[in-house]
C-alpha positions in Angstrom: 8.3 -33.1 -0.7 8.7 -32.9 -4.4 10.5 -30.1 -6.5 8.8 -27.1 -6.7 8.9 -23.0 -8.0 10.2 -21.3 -5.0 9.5 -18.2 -7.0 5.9 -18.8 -7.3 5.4 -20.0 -3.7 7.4 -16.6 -2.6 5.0 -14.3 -5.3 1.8 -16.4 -3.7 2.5 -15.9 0.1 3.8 -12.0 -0.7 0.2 -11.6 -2.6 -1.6 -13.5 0.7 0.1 -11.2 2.9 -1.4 -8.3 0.7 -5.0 -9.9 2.6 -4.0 -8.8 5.9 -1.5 -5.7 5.6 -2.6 -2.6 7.2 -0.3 0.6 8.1 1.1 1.6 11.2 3.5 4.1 12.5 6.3 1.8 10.9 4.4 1.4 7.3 2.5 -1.9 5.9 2.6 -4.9 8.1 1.1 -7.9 7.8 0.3 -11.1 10.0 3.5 -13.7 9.3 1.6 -17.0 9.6 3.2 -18.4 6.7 6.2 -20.7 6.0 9.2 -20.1 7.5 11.8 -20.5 4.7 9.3 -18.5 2.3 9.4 -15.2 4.8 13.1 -15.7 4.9 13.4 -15.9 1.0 11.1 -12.8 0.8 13.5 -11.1 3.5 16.5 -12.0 1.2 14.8 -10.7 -1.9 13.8 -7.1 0.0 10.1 -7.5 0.1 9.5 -8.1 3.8 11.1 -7.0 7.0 13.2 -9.4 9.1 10.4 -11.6 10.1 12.4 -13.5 13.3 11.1 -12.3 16.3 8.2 -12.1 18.9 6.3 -9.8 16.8 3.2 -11.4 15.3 3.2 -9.5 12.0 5.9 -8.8 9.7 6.8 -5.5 8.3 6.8 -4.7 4.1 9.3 -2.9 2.3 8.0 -0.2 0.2 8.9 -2.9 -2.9 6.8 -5.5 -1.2 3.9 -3.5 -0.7 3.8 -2.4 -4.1 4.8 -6.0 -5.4 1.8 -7.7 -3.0 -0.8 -5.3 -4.1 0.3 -5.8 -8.7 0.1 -10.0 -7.5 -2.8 -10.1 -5.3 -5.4 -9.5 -8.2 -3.5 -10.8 -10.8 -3.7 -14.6 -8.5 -6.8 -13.8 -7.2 -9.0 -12.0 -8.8 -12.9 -14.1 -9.4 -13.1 -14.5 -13.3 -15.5 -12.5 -14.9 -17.1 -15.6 -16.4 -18.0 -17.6 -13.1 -21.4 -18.3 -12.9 
């Protein structure tokens, strides 16, 4: 695989995991069907909880949440101009 922005893949997959967060008794969580090295950079950077485990979903510090919900319109949002 060729070089690429690990930043922009970790700011991507924090702003897809905005798609399927929901609260719980623990705070936002979200389903951790993404790359393995990108959950663990997003661990290391504080945004997500320790995402080794059985559980199916991951856990998002209170900086994640926030950070996931700025990015996901930012990426994602349909131009106003489509058509």
């Amino acid at each position: 695989m060729e070089e690429f922005d690990q930043d922009k893949v970790d700011d991507t997959t924090l702003a897809l995991l905005r798609l399927t967060m929901h609260e719980d008794k623990f705070g936002a969580r979200a389903w951790k069907s993404f790359d393995w090295s990108t959950l663990d950079r997003l661990h290391e950077k504080g945004f997500i909880g320790n995402p080794k485990g059985k559980a199916k979903s991951v856990t998002l510090t209170k900086e994640g949440e926030e950070r996931a919900t700025r990015l996901f319109p930012q990426m994602f949002r349909e131009s106003s101009n489509a058509g």
